[in-house]
C-alpha positions in Angstrom: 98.8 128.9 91.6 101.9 127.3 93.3 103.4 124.4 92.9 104.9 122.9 96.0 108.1 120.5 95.4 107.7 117.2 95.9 108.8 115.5 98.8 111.8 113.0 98.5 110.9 109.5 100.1 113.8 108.0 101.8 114.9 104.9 99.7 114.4 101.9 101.8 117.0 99.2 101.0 116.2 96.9 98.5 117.5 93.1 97.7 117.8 94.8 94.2 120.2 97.4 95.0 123.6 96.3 94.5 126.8 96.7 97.0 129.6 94.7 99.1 128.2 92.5 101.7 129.3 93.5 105.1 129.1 90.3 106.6 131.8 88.3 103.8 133.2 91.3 102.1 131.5 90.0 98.4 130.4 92.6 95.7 127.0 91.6 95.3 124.9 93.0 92.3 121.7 92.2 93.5 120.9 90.1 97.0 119.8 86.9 96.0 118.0 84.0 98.6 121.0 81.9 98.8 123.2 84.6 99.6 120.8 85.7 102.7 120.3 81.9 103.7 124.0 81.5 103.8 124.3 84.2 106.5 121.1 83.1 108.3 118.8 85.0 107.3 115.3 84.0 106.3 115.2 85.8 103.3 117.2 88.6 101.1 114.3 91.2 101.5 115.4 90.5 105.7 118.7 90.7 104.9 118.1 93.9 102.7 115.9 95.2 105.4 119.0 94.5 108.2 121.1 97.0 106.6 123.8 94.7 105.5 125.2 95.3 101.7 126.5 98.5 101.7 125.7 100.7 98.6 128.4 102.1 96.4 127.0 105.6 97.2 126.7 105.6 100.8 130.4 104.6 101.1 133.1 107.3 101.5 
């Protein structure tokens, strides 16, 4: 019998994951709530969800 690989899920971002903030340029270890609220945005799983820290691994 065969064993078919598993397929990789794309990572969705995550207030967990840690990265610079593209709106103020701050290293951020994990997004917290008053971070997001300071740039307007509801929450930090929104913010998270907006694309805005950048990962260490997706940068050049």
């Amino acid at each position: 019998m065969e064993t078919r690989p598993k397929k990789s899920r794309k990572k969705s971002p995550s207030r967990w994951s840690s990265g610079i903030c593209s709106i103020c340029g701050v290293w951020v270890n994990m997004n917290t709530q008053e971070h997001a609220e300071g740039h307007g945005f509801k929450n930090a799983d929104k913010m998270a969800k907006a694309g805005v820290v950048k990962s260490n691994n997706k940068m050049g």
